[in-house]
BALOVO-765077 format. One line per field, with one value per residue (C-alpha): chain; x, y, z. Coordinates in steps of 0.25 Angstrom, whole numbers. Layout:
REM residues N
chain c(A, ...) $
east c(X, ...) $
north c(Y, ...) $
up c(Z, ...) $
REM end
This chain:
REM residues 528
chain c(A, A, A, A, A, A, A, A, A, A, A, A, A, A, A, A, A, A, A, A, A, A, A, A, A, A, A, A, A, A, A, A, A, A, A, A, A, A, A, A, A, A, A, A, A, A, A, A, A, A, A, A, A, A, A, A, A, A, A, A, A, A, A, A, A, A, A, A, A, A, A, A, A, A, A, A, A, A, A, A, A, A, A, A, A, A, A, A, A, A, A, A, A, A, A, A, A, A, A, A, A, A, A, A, A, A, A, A, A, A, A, A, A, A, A, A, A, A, A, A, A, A, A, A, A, A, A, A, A, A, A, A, A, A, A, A, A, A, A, A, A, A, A, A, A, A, A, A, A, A, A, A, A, A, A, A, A, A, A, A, A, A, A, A, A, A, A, A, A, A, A, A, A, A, A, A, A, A, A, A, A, A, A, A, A, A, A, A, A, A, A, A, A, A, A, A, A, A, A, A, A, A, A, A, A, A, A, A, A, A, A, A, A, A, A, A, A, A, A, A, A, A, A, A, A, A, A, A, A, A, A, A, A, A, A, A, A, A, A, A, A, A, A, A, A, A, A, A, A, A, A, A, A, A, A, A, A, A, A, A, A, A, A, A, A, A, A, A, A, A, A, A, A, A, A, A, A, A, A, A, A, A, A, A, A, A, A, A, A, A, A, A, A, A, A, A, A, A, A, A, A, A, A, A, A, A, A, A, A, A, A, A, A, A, A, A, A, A, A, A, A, A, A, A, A, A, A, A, A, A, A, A, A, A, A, A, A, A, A, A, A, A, A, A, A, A, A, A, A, A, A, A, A, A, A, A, A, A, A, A, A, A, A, A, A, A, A, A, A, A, A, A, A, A, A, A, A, A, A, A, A, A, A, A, A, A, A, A, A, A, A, A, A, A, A, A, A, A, A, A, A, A, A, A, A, A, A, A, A, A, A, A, A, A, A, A, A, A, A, A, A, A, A, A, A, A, A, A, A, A, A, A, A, A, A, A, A, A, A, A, A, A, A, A, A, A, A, A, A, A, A, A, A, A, A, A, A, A, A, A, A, A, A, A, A, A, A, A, A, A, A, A, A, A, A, A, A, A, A, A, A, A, A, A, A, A, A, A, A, A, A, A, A, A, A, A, A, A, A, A, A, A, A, A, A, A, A, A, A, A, A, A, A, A, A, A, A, A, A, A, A, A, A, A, A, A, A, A) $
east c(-89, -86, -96, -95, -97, -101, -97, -87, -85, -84, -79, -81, -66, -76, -76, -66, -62, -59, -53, -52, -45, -38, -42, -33, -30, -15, -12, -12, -27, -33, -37, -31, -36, -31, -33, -35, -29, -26, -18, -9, -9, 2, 11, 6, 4, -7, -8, -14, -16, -10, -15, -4, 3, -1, 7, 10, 6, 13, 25, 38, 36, 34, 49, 60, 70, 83, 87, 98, 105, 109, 125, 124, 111, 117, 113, 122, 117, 105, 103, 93, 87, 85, 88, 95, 102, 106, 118, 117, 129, 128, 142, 150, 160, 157, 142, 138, 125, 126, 117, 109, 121, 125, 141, 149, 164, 172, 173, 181, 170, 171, 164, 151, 152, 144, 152, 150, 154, 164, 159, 165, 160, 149, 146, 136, 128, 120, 119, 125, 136, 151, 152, 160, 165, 166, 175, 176, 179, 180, 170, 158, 154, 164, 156, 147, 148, 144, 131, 130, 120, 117, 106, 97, 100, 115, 123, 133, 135, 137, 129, 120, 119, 117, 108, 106, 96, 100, 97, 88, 81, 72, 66, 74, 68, 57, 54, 41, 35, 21, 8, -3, 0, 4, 13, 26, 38, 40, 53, 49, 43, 36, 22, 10, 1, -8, 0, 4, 16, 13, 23, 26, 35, 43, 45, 36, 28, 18, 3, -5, -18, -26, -18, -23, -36, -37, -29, -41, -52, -48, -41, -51, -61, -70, -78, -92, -100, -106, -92, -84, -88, -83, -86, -81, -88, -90, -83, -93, -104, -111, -107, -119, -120, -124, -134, -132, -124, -110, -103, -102, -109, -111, -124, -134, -127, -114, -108, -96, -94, -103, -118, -122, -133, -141, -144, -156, -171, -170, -179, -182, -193, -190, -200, -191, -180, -173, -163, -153, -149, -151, -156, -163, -162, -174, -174, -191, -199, -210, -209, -220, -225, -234, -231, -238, -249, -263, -274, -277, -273, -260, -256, -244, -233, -221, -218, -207, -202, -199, -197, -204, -211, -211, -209, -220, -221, -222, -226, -236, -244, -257, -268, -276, -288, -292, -294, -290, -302, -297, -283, -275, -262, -257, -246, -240, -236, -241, -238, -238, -228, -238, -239, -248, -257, -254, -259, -257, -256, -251, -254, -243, -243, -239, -230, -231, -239, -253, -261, -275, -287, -291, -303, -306, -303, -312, -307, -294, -293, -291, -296, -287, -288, -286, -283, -277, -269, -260, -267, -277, -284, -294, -302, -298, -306, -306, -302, -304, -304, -319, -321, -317, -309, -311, -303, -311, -298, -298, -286, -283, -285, -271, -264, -255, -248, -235, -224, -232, -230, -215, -215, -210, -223, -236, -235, -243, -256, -255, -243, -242, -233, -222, -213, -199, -197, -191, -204, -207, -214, -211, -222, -224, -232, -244, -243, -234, -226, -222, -219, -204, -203, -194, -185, -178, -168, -160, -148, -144, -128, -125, -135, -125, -115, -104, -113, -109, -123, -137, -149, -165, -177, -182, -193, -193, -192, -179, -165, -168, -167, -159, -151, -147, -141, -138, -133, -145, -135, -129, -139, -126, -129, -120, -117, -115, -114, -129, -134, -146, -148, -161, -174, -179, -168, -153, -141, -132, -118, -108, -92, -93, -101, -110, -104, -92, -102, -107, -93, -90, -102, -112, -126, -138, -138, -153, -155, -165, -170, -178, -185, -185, -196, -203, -212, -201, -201, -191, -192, -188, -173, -168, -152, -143) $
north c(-500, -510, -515, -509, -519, -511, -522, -534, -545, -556, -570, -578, -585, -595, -586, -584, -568, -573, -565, -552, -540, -530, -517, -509, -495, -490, -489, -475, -474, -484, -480, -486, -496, -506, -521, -514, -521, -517, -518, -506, -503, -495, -505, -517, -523, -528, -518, -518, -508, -513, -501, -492, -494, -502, -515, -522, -538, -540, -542, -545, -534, -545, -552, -555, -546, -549, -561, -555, -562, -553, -554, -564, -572, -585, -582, -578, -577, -569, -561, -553, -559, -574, -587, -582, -594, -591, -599, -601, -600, -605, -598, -600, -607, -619, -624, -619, -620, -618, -624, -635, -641, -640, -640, -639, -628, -634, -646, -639, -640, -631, -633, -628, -623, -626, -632, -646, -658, -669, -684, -688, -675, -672, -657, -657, -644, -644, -633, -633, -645, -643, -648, -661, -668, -683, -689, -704, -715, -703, -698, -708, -722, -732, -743, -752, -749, -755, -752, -757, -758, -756, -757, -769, -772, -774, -776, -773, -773, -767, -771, -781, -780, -793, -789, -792, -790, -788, -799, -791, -781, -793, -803, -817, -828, -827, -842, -849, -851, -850, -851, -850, -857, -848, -840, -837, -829, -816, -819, -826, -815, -802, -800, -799, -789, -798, -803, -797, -801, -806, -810, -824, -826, -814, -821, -811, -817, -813, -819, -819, -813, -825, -835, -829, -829, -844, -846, -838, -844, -858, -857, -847, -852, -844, -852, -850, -855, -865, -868, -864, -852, -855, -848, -837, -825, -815, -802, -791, -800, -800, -812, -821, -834, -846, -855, -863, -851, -860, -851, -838, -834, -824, -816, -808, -795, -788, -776, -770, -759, -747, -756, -767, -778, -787, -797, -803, -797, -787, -790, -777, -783, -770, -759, -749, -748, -735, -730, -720, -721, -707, -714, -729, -737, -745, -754, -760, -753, -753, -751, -760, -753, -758, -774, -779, -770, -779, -768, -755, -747, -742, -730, -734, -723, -717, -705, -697, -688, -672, -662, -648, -642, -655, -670, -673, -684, -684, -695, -702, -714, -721, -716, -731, -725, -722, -736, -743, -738, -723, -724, -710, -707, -695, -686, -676, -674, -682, -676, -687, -700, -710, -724, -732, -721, -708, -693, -682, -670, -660, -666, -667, -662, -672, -668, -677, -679, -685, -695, -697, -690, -682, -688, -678, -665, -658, -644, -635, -631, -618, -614, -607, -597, -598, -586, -582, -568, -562, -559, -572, -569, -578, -574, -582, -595, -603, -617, -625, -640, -641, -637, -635, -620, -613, -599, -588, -583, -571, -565, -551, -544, -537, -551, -553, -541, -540, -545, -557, -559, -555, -543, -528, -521, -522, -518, -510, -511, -521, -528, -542, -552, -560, -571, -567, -582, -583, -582, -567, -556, -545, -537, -534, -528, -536, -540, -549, -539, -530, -540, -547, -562, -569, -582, -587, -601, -604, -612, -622, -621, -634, -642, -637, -646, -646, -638, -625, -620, -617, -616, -614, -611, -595, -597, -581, -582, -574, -571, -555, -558, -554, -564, -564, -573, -573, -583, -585, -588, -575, -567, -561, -560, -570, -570, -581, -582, -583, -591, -588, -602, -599, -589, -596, -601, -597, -606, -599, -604, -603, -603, -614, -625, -626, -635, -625, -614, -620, -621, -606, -604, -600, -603, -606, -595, -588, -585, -573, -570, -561, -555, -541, -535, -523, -516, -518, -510, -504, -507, -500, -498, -499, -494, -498) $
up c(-753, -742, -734, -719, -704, -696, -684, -683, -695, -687, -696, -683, -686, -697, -710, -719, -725, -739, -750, -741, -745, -734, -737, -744, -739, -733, -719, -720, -726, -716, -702, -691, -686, -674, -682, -696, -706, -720, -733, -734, -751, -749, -741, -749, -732, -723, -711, -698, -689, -673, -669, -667, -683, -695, -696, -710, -709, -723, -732, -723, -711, -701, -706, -697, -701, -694, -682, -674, -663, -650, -645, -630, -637, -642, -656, -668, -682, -688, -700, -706, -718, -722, -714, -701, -693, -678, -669, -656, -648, -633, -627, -640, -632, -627, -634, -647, -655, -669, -682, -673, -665, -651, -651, -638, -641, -629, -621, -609, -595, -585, -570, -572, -585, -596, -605, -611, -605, -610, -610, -596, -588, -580, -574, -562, -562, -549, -540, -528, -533, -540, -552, -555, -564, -566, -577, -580, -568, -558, -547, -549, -545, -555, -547, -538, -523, -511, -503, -489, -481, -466, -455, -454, -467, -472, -483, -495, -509, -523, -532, -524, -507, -498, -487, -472, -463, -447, -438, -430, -440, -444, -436, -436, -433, -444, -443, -450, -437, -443, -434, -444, -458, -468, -460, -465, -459, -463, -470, -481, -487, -488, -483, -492, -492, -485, -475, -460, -450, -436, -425, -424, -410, -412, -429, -438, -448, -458, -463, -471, -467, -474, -467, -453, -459, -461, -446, -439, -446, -444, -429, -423, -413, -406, -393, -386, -375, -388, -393, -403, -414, -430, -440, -451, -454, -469, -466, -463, -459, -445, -439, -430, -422, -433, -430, -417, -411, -415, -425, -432, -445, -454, -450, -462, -457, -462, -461, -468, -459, -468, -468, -462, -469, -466, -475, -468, -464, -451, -439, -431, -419, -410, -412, -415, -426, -426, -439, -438, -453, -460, -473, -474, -488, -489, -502, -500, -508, -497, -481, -473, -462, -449, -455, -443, -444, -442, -444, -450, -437, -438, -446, -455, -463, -456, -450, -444, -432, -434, -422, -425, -416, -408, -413, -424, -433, -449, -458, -467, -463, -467, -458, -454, -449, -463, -468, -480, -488, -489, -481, -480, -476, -465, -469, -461, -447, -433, -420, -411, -416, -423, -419, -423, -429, -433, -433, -443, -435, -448, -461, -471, -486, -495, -507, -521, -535, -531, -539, -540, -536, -525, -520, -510, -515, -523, -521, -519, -506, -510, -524, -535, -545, -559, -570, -581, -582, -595, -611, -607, -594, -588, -575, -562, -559, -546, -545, -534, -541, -540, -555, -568, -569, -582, -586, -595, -602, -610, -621, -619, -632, -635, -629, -642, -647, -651, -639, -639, -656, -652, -661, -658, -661, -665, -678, -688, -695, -707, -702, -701, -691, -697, -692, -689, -690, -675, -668, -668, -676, -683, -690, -706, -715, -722, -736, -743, -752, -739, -728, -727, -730, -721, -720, -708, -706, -694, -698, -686, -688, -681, -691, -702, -696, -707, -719, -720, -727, -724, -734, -734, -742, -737, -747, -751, -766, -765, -765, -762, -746, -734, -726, -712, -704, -688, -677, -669, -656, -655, -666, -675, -690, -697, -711, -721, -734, -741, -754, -760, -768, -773, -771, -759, -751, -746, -742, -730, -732, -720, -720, -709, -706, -697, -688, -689, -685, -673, -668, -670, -663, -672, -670, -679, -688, -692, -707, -708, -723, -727, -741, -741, -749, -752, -741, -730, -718, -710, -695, -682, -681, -666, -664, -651) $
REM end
């Protein structure tokens, strides 16, 4: 008898269905079922079942059987059987279409007609305009003609026009009149790009900007109550004085409209600097502080304003009543602004990893407890950081049973753990004649790479075994096709490659084997 799923066959589009044979029943005899599909013994047909009728899929039933052509369609021909050729016939009057060729019935042309149009015609087809017709050397420029021209600037011609330009369009009396060398009239050319015009005595002319340029910095004088001021400055520099108070030079400051730098050391002598920046860059490694400082009498640190509650002053500063030999430093908060000396009137936390020892503290301020609670108990002991702390820890008797073995009972008298080979338990009777012997492999798919077949050594002196195979991504049994090549090791041999799994998606595969013996017994069935 044939062998019953009870649930889908799925071939995962990777397997072929070689050598399969439809069952053979009749239509009549088989039950009908939407997508069944069948070969009908009595017909000689496959079948299928559409869900309303049984439909052959065989012999000639899907065959044209005629090509007809309707009355009005442009078609004539057809038949029923055999080649079939078909004529196209655009009106039958004026254009016809027949065995690959375009041929035109009639020359006559009608006005916005359709027919075809002789070699010295041309029909106009646009909406809203008659149609015309134009035959040779009638209705259509045979020539050159004259353009003329008119306004400012005048003229006439056909196939070249001499041109004029009014007298008073342009100004006349553009004359090389030039006052700085280099000038030129605006008639002998175009401007440049770097070039500009200027009013000359009623005459434009143009310049070049470097021309102008040269004229100022050699014609320019500037006077003062010493004499006359020379002298050329760089482009965004700060100009100053130069030695003797007799010129202009470039100063250590410039500014390009965004930052301003000065090249040279800053000299602040007032006793106040005040910055409004919201963030300073500083590029020394180190800020010096009370630089004229001649004794030990000055605090020195920084500090800062807040308003809370009244103004008060945070900062950190070294305290210089404490010496050099043990100096310390204040942190926290001063409510009168510091000066030379400062007062910590709430004392600050500070925040980071400490190094070294602490000389002076011998003892938590407040002392702790410590205990231990759960299977392993241990009575609580205070810890202050004046002695040692040692914990009397105890197991609870019944502290390993059988959610901590991962398995789902406790089992019976005699039995014995075994392995299940992924980390739990399962319990088994004692002996070696009435316990299971187990063999496990976890093929990694993607390491087959372009082999399609994996082999190990179980090392159960048997071919009497069960084999079962599962995807360990999704946990569905798979099946593939098993040889047993000797009594102690089995090769599983696959329709793809491995590199052609991975891509539909399989993942590594768990190979379960197991050697039934005698002495098996059945465990609890559960059904949902």
């Amino acid at each position: 008898m044939a062998i019953p799923f009870l649930n889908h066959l799925d071939l995962r589009s990777i397997s072929e269905l070689q050598n399969a044979i439809l069952h053979k029943t009749t239509t009549t005899n088989a039950s009908n079922v939407e997508g069944k599909f069948l070969y009908d013994t009595g017909t000689n047909t496959m079948q299928y079942y559409n869900g309303t009728a049984w439909v052959s899929v065989s012999g000639n039933a899907g065959d044209i059987t005629a090509v007809n052509t309707a009355s009005g369609s442009g078609l004539s021909g057809g038949g029923t059987s055999g080649d079939v050729d078909l004529q196209v016939e655009v009106d039958g009057q004026t254009i016809e279409i027949s065995t690959n060729t375009i041929q035109a019935k009639t020359a006559a042309i009608a006005d916005a007609g359709t027919a075809l149009a002789t070699a010295d015609q041309i029909h106009t087809f646009v909406t809203g305009l008659p149609v015309s017709t134009f035959t040779n050397n009638a209705n259509y420029i045979s020539g050159n003609e004259t353009i003329t021209l008119t306004g400012d600037v005048t003229g006439s011609g056909t196939t070249a026009i001499s041109t004029t330009i009014a007298a008073d369009a342009v100004e006349s009396g553009m004359l090389n009149n030039n006052i700085i060398s280099g000038q030129t009239e605006l008639g002998s050319g175009l401007a440049s790009a770097d070039e500009f015009l200027i009013s000359d005595a009623g005459v434009i002319k143009r310049m070049d900007t470097s021309v102008l340029q040269t004229y100022m910095q050699n014609n320019l004088a500037f006077s003062n109550n010493s004499g006359t001021v020379t002298g050329t400055g760089t482009e965004n520099t700060v100009p100053k004085w130069s030695t003797g108070g007799t010129g202009i030079e470039d100063s250590s400051i410039s500014d390009d409209g965004t930052t301003v730098t000065i090249g040279g050391n800053l000299d602040v002598q007032g006793t106040t600097t005040t910055i409004d920046s919201t963030t300073v860059a500083i590029g020394d490694n180190m800020m010096k502080y009370a630089k004229d400082n001649t004794a030990n009498a000055s605090d020195i640190g920084w500090y800062g304003k807040i308003v809370s509650s009244g103004t008060k002053y945070p900062g950190m500063w070294y305290d210089a009543s404490t010496g050099i030999s043990t100096p310390k430093f204040a942190l926290g908060i001063a409510t009168t602004e510091p000066a030379g000396t400062g007062t910590i009137a709430t004392t600050g936390t500070l925040v980071a990893d400490l190094e070294g020892n602490a000389d002076t503290a011998t003892a938590l301020e407040t002392s702790r407890n410590f205990s231990i609670t759960g299977d392993i108990t241990a009575a609580a002991v205070g810890f202050n950081g004046t002695a040692v702390v040692t914990l009397d820890a105890s197991i609870d008797a019944n502290v390993v049973g059988a959610s901590e073995l991962k398995v789902g009972s406790n089992g019976t008298a005699g039995q014995v753990l075994a392995s299940d080979g992924d980390g739990t338990f399962s319990w088994a009777n004692a002996g070696t004649d009435t316990q299971l012997s187990t063999a496990a492999a976890l093929i990694d798919v993607s390491a087959m790479a372009g082999n399609n077949t994996a082999s190990f050594t179980h090392g159960l002196s048997s071919k009497n075994l069960i084999v079962q195979l599962y995807d360990t991504t999704g946990g569905d049994v798979v099946y593939a096709d098993i040889d047993h090549t000797s009594n102690n090791a089995i090769s599983i041999i696959f329709s793809l490659t491995g590199t052609e799994l991975v891509a539909d998606g399989i993942g590594d595969i768990r190979v379960v084997v197991i050697d039934a013996k005698n002495g098996l017994t059945d465990k609890t069935v559960s059904y949902s």
